[in-house]
Backbone as CSV, one residue per row, in Angstrom:
resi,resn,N_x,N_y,N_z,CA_x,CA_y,CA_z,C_x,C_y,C_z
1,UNK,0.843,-1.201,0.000,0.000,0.000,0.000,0.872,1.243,0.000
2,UNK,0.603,2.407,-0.492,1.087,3.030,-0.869,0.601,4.562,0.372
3,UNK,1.479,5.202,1.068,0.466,6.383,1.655,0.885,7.658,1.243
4,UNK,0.397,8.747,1.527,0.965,10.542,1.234,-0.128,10.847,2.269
5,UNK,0.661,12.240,2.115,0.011,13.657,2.822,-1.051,14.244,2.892
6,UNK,-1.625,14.221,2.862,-2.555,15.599,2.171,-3.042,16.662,3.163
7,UNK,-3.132,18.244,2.803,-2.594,19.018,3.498,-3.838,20.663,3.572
8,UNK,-3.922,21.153,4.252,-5.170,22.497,3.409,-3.490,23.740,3.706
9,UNK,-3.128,23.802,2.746,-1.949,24.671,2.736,-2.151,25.913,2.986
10,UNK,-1.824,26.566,3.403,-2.330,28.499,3.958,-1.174,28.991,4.796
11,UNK,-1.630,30.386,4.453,-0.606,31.696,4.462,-0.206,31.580,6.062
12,UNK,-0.628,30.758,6.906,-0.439,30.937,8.568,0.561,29.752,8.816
13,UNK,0.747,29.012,7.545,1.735,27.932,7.986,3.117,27.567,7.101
14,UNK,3.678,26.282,7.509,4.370,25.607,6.955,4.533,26.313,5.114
15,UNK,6.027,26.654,4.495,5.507,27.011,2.769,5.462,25.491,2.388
16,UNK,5.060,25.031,1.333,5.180,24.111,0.579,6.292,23.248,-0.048
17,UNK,7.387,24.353,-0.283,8.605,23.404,-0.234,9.124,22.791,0.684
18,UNK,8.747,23.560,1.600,9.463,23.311,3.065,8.851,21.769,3.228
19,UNK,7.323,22.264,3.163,6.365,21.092,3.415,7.243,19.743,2.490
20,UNK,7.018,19.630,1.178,7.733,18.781,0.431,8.603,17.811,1.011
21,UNK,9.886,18.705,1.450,10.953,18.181,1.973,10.888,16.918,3.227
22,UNK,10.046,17.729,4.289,9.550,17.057,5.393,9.065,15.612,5.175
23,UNK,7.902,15.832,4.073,7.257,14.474,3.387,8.184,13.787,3.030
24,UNK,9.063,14.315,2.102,9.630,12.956,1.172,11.012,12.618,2.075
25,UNK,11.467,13.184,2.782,12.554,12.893,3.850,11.742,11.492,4.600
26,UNK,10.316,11.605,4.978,10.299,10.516,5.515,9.727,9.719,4.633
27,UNK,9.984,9.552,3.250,9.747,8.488,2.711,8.122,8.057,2.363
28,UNK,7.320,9.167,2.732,5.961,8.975,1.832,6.032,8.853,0.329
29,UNK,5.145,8.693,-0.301,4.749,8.500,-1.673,4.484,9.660,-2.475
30,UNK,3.342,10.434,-1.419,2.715,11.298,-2.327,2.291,12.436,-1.345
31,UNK,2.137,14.004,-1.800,2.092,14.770,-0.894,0.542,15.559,-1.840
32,UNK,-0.411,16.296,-1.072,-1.622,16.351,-2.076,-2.206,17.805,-1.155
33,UNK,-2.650,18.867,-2.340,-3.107,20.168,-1.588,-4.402,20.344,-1.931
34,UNK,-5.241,20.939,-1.039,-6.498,21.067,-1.183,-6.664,22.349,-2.371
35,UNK,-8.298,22.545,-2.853,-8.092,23.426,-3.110,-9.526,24.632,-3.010
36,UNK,-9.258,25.884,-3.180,-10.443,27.241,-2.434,-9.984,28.390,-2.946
37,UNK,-10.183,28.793,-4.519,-9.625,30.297,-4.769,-10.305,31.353,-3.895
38,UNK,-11.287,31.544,-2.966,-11.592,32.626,-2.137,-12.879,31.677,-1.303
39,UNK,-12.973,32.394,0.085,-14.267,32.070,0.515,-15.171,33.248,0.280
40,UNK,-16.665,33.267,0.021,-17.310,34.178,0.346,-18.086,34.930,1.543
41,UNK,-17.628,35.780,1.892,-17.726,36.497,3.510,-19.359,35.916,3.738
42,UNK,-20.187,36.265,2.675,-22.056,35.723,3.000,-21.759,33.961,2.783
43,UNK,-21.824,33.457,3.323,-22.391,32.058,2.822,-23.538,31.340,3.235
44,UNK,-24.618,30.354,2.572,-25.702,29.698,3.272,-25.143,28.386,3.011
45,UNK,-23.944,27.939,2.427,-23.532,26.814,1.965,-23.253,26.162,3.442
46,UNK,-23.845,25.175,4.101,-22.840,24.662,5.482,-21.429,23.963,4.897
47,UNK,-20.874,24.190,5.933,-19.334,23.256,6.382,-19.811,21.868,6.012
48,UNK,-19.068,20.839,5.189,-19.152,19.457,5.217,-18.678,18.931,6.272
49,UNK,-17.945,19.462,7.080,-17.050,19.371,8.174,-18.203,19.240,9.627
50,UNK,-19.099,20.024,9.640,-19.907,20.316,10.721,-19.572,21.955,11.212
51,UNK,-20.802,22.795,12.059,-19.867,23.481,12.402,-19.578,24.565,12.032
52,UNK,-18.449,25.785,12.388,-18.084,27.077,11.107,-16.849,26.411,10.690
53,UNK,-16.957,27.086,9.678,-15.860,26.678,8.337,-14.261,27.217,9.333
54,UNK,-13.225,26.458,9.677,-12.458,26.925,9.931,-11.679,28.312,9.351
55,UNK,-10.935,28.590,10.014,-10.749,30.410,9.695,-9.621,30.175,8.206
56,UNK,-8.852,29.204,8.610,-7.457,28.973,7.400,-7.882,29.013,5.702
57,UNK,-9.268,28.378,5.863,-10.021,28.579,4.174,-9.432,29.865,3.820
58,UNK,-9.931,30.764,4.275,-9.327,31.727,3.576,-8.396,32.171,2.944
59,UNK,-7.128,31.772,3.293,-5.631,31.910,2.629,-5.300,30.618,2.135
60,UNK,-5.881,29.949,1.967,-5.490,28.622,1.450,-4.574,28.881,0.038
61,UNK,-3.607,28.296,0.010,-2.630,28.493,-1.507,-3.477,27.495,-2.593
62,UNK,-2.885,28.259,-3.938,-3.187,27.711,-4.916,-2.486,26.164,-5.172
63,UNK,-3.296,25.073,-5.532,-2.522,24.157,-5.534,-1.457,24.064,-6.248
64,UNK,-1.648,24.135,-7.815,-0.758,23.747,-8.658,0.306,24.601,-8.186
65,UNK,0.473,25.844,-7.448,1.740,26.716,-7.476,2.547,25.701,-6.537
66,UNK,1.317,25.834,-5.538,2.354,25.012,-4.566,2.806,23.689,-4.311
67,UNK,2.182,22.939,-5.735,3.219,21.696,-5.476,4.219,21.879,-6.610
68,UNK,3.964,23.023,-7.520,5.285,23.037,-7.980,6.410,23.338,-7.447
69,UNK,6.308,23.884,-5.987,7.020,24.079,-5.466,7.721,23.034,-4.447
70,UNK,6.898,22.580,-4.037,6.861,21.376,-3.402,7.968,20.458,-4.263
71,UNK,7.326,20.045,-5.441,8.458,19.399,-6.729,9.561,20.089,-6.684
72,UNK,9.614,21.182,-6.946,11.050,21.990,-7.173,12.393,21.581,-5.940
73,UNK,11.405,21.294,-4.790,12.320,21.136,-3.630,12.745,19.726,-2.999
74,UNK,12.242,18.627,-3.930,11.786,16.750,-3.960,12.353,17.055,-5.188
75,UNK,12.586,15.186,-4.670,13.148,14.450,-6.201,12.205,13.188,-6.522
76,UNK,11.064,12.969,-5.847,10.568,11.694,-6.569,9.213,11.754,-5.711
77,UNK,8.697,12.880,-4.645,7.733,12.554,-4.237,6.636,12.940,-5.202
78,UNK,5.664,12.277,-5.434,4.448,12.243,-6.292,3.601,13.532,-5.636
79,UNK,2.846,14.376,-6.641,2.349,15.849,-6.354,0.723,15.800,-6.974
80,UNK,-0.034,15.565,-5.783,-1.444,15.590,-6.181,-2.159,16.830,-5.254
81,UNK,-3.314,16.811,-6.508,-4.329,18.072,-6.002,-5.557,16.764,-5.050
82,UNK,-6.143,17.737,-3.935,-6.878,17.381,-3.073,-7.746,17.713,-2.905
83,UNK,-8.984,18.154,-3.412,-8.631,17.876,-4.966,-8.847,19.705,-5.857
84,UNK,-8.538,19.308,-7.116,-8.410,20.686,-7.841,-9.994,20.822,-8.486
85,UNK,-10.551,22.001,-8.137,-12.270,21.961,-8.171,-12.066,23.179,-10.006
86,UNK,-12.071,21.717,-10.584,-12.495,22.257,-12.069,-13.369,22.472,-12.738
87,UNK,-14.633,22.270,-12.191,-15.717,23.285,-12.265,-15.687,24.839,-12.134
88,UNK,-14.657,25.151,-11.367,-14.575,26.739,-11.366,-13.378,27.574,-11.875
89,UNK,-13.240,26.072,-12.914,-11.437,26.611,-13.575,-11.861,26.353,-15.139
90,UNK,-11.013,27.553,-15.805,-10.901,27.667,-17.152,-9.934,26.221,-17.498
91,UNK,-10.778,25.729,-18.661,-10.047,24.605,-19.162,-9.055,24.739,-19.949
92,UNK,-9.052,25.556,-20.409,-7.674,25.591,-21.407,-6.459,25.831,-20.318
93,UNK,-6.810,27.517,-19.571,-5.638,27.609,-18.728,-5.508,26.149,-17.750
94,UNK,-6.037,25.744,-17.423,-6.465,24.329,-16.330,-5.226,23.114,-17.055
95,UNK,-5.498,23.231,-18.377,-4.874,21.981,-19.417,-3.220,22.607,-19.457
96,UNK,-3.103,23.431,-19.816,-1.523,24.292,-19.611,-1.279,24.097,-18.483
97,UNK,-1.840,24.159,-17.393,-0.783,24.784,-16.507,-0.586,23.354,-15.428
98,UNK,-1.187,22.678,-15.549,-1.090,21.028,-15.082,-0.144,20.305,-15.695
99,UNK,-0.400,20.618,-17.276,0.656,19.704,-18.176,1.894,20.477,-18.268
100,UNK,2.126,21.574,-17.910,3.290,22.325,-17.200,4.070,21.587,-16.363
101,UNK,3.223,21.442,-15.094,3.373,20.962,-13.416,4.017,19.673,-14.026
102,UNK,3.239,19.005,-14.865,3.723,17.171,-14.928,5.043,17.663,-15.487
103,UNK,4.894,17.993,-16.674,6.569,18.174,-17.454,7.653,18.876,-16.675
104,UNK,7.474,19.599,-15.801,8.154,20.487,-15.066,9.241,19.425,-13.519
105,UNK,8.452,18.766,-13.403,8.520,17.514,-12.156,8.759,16.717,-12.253
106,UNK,8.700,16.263,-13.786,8.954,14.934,-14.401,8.469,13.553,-14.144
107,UNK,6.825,14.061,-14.593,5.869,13.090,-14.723,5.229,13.103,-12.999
108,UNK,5.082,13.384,-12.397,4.745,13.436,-10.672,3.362,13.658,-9.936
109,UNK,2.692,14.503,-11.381,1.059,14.667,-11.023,0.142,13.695,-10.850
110,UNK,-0.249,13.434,-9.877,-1.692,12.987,-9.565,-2.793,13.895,-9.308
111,UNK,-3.710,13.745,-10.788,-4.684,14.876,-10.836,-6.162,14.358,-10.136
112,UNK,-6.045,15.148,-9.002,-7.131,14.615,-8.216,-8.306,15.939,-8.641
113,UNK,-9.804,15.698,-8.453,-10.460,16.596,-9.061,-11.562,16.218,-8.542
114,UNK,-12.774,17.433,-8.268,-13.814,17.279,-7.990,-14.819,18.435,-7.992
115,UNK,-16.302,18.041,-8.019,-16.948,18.795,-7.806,-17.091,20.400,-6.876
116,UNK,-16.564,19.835,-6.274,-16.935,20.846,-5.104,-18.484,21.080,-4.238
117,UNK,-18.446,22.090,-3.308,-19.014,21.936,-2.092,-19.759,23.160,-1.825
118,UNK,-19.004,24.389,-2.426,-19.641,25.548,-1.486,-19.943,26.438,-2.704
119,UNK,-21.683,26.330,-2.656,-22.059,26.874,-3.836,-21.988,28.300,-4.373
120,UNK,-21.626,29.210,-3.021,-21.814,30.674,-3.445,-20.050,30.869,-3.954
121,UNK,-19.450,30.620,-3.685,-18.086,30.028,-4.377,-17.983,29.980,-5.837
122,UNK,-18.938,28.688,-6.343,-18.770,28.592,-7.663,-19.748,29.704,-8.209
123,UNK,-20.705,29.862,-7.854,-21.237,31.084,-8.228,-20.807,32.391,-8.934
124,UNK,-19.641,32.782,-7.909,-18.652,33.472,-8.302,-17.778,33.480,-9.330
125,UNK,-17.990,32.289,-9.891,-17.029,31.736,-10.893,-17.588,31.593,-12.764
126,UNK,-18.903,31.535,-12.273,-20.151,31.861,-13.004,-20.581,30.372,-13.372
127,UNK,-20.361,29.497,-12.547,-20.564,28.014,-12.553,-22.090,28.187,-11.533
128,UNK,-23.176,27.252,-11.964,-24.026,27.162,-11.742,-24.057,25.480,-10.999
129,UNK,-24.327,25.299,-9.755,-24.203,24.406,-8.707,-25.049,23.390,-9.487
130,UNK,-26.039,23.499,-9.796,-27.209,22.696,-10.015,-26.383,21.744,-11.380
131,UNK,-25.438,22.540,-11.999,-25.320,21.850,-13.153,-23.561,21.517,-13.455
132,UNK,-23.023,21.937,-12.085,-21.448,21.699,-11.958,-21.115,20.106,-12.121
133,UNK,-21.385,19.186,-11.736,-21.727,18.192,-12.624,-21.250,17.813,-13.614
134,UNK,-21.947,17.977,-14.586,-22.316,17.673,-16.319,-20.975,18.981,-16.714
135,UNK,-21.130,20.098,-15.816,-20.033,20.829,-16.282,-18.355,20.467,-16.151
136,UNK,-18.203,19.795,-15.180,-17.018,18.871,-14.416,-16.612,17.891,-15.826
137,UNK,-17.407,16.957,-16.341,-17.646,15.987,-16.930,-16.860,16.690,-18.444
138,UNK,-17.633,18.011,-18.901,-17.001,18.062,-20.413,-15.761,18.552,-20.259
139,UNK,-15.310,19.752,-18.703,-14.067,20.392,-18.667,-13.057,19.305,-18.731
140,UNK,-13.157,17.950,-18.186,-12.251,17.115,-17.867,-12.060,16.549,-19.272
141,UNK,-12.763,16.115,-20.266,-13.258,15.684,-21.588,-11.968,16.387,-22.374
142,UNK,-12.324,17.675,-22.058,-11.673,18.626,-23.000,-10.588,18.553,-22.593
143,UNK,-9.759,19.035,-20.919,-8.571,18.801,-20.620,-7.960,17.753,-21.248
144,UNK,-8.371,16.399,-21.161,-7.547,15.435,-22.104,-7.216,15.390,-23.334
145,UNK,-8.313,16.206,-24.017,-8.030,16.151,-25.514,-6.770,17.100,-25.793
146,UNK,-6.650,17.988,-24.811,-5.506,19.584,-25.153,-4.381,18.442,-24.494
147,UNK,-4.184,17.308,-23.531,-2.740,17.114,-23.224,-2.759,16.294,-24.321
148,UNK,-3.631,15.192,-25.149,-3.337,14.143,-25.702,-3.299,14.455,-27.610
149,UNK,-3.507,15.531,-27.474,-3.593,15.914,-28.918,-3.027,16.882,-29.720
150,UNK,-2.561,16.746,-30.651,-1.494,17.385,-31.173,-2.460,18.847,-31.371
151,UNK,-3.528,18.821,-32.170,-4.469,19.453,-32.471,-5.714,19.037,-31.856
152,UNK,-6.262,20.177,-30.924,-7.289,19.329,-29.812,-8.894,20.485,-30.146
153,UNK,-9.613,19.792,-30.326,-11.163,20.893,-30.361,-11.826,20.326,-29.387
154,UNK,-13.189,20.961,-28.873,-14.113,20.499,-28.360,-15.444,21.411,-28.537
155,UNK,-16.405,20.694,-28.285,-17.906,21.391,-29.099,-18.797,20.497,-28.075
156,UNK,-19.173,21.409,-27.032,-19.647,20.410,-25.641,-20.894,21.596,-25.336
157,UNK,-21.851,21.438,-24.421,-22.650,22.462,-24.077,-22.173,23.517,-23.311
158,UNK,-21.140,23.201,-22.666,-20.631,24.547,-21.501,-18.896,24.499,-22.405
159,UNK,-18.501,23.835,-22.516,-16.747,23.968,-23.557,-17.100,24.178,-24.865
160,UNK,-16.534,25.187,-25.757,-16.379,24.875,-26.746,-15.485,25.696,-27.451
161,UNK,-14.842,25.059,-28.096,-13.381,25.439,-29.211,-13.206,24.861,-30.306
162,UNK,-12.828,25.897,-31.023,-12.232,25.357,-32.239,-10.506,25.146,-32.657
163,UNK,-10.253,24.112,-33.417,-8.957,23.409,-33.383,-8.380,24.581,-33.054
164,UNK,-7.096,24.216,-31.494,-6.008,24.806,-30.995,-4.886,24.038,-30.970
165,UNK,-3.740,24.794,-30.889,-2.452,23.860,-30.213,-2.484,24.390,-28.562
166,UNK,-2.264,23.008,-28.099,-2.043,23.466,-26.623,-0.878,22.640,-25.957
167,UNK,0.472,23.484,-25.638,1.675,23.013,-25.376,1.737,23.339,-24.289
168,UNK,2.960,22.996,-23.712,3.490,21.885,-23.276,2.666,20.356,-23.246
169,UNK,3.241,19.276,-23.361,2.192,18.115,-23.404,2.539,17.169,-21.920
170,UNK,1.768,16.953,-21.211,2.098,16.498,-20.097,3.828,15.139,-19.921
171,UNK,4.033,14.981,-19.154,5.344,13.955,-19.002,4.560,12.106,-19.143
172,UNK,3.977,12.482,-18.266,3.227,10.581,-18.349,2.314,10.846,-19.627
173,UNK,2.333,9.610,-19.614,1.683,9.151,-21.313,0.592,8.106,-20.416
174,UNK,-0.358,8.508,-21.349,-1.273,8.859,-21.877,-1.363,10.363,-21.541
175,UNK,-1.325,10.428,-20.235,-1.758,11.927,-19.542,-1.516,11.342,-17.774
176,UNK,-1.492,12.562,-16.988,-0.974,12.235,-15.575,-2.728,11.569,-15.421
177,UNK,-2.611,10.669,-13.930,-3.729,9.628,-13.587,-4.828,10.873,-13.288
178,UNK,-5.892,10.517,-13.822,-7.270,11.564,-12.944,-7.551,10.978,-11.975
179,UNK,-7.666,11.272,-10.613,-8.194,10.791,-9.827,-9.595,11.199,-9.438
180,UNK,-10.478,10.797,-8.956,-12.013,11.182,-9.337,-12.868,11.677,-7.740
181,UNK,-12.982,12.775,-6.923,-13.137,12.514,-5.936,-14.582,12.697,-5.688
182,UNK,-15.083,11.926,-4.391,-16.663,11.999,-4.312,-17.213,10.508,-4.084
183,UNK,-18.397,10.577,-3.469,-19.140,9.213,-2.940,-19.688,8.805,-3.320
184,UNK,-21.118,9.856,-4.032,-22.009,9.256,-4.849,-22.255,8.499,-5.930
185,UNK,-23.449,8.288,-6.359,-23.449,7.206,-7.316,-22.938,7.628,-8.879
186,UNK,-23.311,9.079,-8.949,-22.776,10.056,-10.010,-21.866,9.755,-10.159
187,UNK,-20.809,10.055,-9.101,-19.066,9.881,-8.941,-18.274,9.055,-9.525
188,UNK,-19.147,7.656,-8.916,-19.004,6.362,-9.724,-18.484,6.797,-11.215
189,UNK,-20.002,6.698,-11.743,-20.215,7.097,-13.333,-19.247,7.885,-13.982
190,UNK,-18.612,8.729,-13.241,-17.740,9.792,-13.308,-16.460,9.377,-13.160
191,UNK,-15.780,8.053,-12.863,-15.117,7.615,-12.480,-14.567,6.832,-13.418
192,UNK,-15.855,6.103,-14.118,-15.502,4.926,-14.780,-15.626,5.676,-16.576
193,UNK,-16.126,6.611,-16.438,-16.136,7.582,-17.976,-15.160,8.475,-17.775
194,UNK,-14.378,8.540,-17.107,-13.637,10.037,-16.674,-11.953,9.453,-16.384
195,UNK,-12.337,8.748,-15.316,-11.251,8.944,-14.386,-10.137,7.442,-14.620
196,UNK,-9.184,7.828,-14.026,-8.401,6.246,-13.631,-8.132,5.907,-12.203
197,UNK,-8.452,6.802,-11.320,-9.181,5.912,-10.098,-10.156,6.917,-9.257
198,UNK,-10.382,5.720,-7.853,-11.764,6.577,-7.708,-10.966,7.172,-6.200
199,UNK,-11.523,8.441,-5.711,-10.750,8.849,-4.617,-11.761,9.106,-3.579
200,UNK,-11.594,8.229,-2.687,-13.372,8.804,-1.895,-13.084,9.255,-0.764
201,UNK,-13.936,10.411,0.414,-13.034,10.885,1.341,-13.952,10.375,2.487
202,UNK,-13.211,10.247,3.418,-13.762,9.823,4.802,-14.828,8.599,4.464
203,UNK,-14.888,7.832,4.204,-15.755,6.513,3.514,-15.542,5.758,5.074
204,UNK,-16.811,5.197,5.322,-16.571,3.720,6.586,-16.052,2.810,5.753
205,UNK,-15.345,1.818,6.301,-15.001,0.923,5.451,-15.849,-0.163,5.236
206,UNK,-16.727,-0.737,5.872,-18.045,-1.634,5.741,-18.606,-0.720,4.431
207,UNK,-18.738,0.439,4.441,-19.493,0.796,3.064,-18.454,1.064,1.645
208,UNK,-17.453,1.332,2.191,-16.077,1.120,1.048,-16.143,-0.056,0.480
209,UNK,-16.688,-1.076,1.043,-16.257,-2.475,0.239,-17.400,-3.035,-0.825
210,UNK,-18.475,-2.198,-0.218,-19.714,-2.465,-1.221,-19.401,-0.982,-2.486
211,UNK,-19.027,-0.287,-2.100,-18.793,0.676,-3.307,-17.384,0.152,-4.016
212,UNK,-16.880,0.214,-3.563,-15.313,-0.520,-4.114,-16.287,-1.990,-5.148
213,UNK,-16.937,-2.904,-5.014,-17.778,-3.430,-5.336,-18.392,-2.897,-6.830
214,UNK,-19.402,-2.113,-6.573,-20.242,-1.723,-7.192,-19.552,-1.110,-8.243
215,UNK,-17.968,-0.244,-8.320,-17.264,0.139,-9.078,-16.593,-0.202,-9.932
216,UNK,-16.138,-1.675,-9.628,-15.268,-2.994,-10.123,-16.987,-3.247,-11.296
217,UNK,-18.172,-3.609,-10.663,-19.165,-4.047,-11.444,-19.546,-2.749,-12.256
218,UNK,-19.459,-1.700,-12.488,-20.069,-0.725,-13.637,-18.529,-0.400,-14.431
219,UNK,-17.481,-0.548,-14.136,-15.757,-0.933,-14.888,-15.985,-1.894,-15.635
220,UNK,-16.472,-2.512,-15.226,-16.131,-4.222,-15.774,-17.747,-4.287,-17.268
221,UNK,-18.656,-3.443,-16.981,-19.906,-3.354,-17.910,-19.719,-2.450,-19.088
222,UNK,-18.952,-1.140,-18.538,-18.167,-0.348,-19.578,-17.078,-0.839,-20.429
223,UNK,-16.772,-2.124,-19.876,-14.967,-2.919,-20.921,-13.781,-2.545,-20.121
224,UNK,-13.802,-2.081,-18.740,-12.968,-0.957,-18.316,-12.429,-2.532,-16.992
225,UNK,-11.473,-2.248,-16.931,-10.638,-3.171,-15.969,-10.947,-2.694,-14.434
226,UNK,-10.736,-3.629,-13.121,-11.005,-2.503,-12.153,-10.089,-1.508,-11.680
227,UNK,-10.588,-0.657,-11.477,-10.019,0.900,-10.919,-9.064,0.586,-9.704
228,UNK,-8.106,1.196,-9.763,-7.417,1.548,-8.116,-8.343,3.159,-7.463
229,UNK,-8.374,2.463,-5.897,-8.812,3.504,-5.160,-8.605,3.624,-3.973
230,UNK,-8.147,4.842,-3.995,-7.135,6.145,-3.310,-7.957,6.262,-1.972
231,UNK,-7.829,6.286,-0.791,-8.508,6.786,0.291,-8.114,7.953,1.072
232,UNK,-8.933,9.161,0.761,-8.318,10.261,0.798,-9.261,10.834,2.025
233,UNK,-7.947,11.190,3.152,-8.766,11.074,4.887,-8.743,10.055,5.601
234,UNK,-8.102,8.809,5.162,-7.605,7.686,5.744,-8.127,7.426,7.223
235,UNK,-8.451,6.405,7.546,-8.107,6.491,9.448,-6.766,6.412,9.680
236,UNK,-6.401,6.616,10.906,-5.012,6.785,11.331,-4.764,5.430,12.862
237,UNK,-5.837,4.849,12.429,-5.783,3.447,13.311,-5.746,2.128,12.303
238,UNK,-4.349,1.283,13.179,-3.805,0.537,11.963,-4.554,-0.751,11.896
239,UNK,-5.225,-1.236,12.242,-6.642,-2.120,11.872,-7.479,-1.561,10.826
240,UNK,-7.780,-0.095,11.171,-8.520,0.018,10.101,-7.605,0.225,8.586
241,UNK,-6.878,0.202,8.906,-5.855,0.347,7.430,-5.445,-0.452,6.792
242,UNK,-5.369,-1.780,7.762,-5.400,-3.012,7.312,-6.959,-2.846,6.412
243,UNK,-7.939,-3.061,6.947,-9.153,-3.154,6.272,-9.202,-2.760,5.149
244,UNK,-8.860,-1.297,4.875,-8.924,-0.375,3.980,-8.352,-1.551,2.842
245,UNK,-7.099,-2.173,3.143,-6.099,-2.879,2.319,-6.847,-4.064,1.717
246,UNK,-7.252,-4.803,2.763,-8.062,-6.176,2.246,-9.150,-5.700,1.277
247,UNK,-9.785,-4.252,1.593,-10.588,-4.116,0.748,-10.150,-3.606,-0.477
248,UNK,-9.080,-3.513,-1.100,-8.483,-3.062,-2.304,-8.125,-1.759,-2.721
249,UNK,-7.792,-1.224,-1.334,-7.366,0.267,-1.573,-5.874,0.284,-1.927
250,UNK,-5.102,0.900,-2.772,-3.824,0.684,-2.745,-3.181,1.806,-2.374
251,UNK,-3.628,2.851,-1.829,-3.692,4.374,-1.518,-3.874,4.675,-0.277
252,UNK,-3.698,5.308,1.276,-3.913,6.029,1.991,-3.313,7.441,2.159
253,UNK,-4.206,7.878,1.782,-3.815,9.524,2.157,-4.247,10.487,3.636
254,UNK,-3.412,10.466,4.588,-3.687,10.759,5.934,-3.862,12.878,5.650
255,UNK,-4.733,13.184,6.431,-4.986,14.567,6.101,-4.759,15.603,7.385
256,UNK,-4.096,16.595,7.155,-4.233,17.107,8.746,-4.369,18.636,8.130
257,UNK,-5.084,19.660,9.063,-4.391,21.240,9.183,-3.451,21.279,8.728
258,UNK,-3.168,22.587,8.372,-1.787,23.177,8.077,-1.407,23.890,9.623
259,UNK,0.153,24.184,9.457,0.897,25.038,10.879,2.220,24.864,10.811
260,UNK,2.488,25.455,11.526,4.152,26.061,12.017,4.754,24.322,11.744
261,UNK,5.682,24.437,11.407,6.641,23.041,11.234,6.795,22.367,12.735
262,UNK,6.365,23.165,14.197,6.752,22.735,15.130,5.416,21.888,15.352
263,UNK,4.251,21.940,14.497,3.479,21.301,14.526,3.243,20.304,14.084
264,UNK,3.407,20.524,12.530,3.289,19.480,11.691,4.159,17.944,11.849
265,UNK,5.767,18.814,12.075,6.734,17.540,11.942,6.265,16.553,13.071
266,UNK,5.392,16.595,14.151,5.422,15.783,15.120,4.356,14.431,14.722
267,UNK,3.391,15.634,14.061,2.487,14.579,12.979,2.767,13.659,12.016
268,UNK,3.479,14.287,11.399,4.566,13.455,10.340,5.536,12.171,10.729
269,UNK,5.810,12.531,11.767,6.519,11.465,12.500,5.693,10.298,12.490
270,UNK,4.390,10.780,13.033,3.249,9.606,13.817,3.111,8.780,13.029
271,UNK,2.896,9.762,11.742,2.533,9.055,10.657,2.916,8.183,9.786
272,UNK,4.439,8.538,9.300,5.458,7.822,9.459,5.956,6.411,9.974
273,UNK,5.731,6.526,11.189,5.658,5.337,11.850,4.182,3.913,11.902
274,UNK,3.012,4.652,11.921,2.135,3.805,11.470,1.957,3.432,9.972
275,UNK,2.486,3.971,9.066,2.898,3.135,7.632,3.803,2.040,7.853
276,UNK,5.191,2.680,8.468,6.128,1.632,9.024,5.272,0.438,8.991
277,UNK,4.739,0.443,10.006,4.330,-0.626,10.978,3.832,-1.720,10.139
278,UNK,3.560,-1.390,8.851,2.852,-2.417,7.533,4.216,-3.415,7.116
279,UNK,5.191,-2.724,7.739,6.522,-3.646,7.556,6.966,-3.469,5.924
280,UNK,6.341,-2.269,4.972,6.901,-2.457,3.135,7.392,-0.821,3.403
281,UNK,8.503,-1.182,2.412,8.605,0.582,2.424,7.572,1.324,2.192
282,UNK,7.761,2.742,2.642,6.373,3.883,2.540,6.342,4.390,0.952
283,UNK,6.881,3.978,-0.092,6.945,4.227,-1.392,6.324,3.068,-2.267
284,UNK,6.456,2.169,-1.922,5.867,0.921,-2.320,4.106,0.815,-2.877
């Protein structure tokens, strides 16, 4: 099994290279940043969390900057978004500046991606909640066609272009992995038309194994082999990680706050050590 980081990065903590270093010194896999171009001061959207929205949303860094930075300061740790909410991102710039990140790092992206959560947010973005969705679905469509094509168009209800060149072309071939994040049954669908694995967050594992299930069976109806899937929010109790394992996760991604390095590194340690404890290296 394979574990990483994942992190809500902001202006009150730890920078990202710094962060980087910390990770791949102890031999994780993969290090992964959330992502929130602004909160809006009005919101009726609740916290998924429970609760008020912690204060750090607000300064949260841009992902892609900051795992390029992250990369810049590593030599082999893997650099995923946690996920990157492309519903409220221009696809073309979205397709550049990812297939940048991969070529730049040399092949290292794990493109994690999702809907998103907080509707007056996308609002702002001029993305319409009700239909972010179906809108998710063609941006991602199109992103592949601009890394995988010499000459890439698209003619979709919310995308549309006529033949462009769009360079740089990502480092991994075909294109870096999509990872697909979300629970529902949509997600699924979204997963197995979209994605190359499925990334689900905070999942029980009694219900992980019937969706892990149900995913392998709508893969397998499409012609599609089964998916690897990523558990992003992990438990941090090593029974349940075992579980996670038997049930065919090949991924744990442990998640904490961001803060001062006098914080984090102690976490890192913990963490560290309960991968250990699986007895395979933490890269594996």
């Amino acid at each position: 099994m394979k574990f990483g980081i994942g992190i809500f990065s902001s202006d009150d903590g730890v920078f990202p290279g710094d962060l980087g270093r910390m990770v791949e010194d102890r031999g994780f896999e993969s290090l992964w940043f959330s992502e929130h171009t602004h909160i809006p001061v009005r919101r009726e959207t609740p916290y998924p969390g429970g609760g008020d929205l912690p204060p750090f949303y607000r300064g949260i860094h841009d992902p892609l900057i900051s795992l390029a930075a992250a990369g810049a300061s590593t030599d082999r740790l893997r650099l995923g978004t946690g996920v990157c909410l492309v519903a409220q991102r221009d696809p073309i710039v979205t397709a550049k500046a990812t297939a940048t990140l991969d070529l730049i790092t040399h092949g290292r992206l794990l493109f994690g991606v999702g809907a998103g959560w907080n509707r007056e947010e996308m609002r702002n973005h001029g993305t319409d909640p009700q239909t972010r969705g179906a809108l998710l679905d063609e941006r991602l469509q199109a992103i592949k066609a601009m890394w995988t094509q010499e000459e890439s168009e698209f003619h979709g209800r919310f995308v549309d272009f006529d033949p462009i060149w769009s360079w740089p072309k990502p480092e991994q071939k075909p294109h870096p992995p999509i990872l697909v994040g979300g629970n529902s049954d949509r997600c699924l669908d979204r997963v197995v038309a979209h994605g190359d694995e499925w990334m689900p967050h905070r999942t029980p594992v009694g219900q992980l194994r019937e969706r892990i299930a149900e995913l392998h069976r709508r893969a397998d109806i499409a012609g599609r082999p089964p998916l690897p899937v990523t558990v992003y929010g992990g438990p941090t109790d090593a029974a349940q990680v075992e579980e996670l394992a038997c049930a065919g996760v090949h991924r744990v991604v442990w998640v904490r706050l961001n803060g001062r390095a006098d914080v984090i590194e102690p976490s890192l340690d913990e963490y560290a050590r309960l991968a250990a404890s699986f007895g395979a290296s933490l890269g594996a």
